[in-house]
C-alpha positions in Angstrom: -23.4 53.3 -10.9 -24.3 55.7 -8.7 -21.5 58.0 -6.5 -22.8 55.7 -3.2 -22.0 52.5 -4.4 -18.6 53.2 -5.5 -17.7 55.5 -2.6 -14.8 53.5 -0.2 -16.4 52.1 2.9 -14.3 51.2 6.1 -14.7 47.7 7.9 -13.6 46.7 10.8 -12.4 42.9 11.5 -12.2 42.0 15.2 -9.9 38.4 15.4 -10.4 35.7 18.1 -9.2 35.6 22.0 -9.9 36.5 25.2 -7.6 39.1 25.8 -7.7 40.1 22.2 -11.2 41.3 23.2 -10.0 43.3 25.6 -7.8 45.0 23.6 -10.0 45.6 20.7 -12.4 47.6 23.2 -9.3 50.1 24.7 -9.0 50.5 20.8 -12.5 51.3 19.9 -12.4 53.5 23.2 -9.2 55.8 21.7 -11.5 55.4 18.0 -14.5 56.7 19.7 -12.6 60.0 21.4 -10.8 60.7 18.4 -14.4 61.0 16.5 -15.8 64.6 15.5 -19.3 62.5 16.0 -18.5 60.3 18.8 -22.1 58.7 18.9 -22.1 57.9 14.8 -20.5 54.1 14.1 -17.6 54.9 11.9 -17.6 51.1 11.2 -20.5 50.0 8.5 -19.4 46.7 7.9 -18.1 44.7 10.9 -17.5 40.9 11.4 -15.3 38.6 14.0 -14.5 35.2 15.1 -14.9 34.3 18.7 -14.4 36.6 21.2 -14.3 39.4 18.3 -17.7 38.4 17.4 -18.9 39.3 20.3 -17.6 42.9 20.4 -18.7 42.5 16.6 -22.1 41.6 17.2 -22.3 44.7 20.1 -21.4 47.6 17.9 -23.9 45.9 15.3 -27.0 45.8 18.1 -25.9 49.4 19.2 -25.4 50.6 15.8 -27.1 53.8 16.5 -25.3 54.8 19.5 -21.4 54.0 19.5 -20.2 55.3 22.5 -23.1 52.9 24.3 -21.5 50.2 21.8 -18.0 50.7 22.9 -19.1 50.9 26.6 -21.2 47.7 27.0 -18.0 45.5 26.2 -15.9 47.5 28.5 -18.4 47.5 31.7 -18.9 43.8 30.8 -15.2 43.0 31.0 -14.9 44.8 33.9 -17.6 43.0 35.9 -15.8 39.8 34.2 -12.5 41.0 36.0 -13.8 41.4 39.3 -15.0 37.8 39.3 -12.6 36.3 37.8 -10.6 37.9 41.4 -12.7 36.9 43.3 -12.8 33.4 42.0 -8.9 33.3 42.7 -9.0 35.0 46.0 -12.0 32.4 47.3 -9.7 29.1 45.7 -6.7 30.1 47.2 -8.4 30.8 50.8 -9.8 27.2 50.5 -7.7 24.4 52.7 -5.8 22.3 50.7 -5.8 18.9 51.7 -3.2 15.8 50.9 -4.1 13.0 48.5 -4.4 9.4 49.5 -0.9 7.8 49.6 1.3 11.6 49.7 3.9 11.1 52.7 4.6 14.2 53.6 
């Protein structure tokens, strides 16, 4: 065998959930400033379920480049949160009507 194959190799599994996902990219955020080579993937083998995949399958397409890896996730969460406020704001502007048959 040669020296490469049996050298230890670090994996990263990212789990399922929404704000899981969230979580896992503020992680990979402190991983990435606490890097001598911020812009090497520390990660060669990475997998996830769900939303994990997703940040998964980003530091996989961005292999070359991790702080661009760790920052797609992070601007795309942040767009997601400014809709998601606005979505709220805009329903609870709306007028609320009664059903057929309230008395009120």
């Amino acid at each position: 065998m040669s020296p490469e194959s049996t050298k230890s190799k670090a994996g990263l599994v990212l789990t399922g959930g929404g704000a899981r996902a969230a979580y896992q990219v503020g992680v990979l955020k402190a991983v990435r400033e606490l890097l001598p080579l911020p812009e090497k993937n520390p990660f060669p083998i990475v997998c996830g379920t769900s939303a994990g995949a997703i940040n998964a399958a980003t530091l996989a397409v961005f292999a070359d480049d991790f702080g661009t890896a760790v920052d797609t996730p992070a601007r795309s969460l942040g767009e997601l949160s400014r809709s998601s406020r606005l979505s709220l704001r805009s329903a609870r502007d709306r007028p609320r009507g009664r059903c057929a048959g309230s008395q009120r």
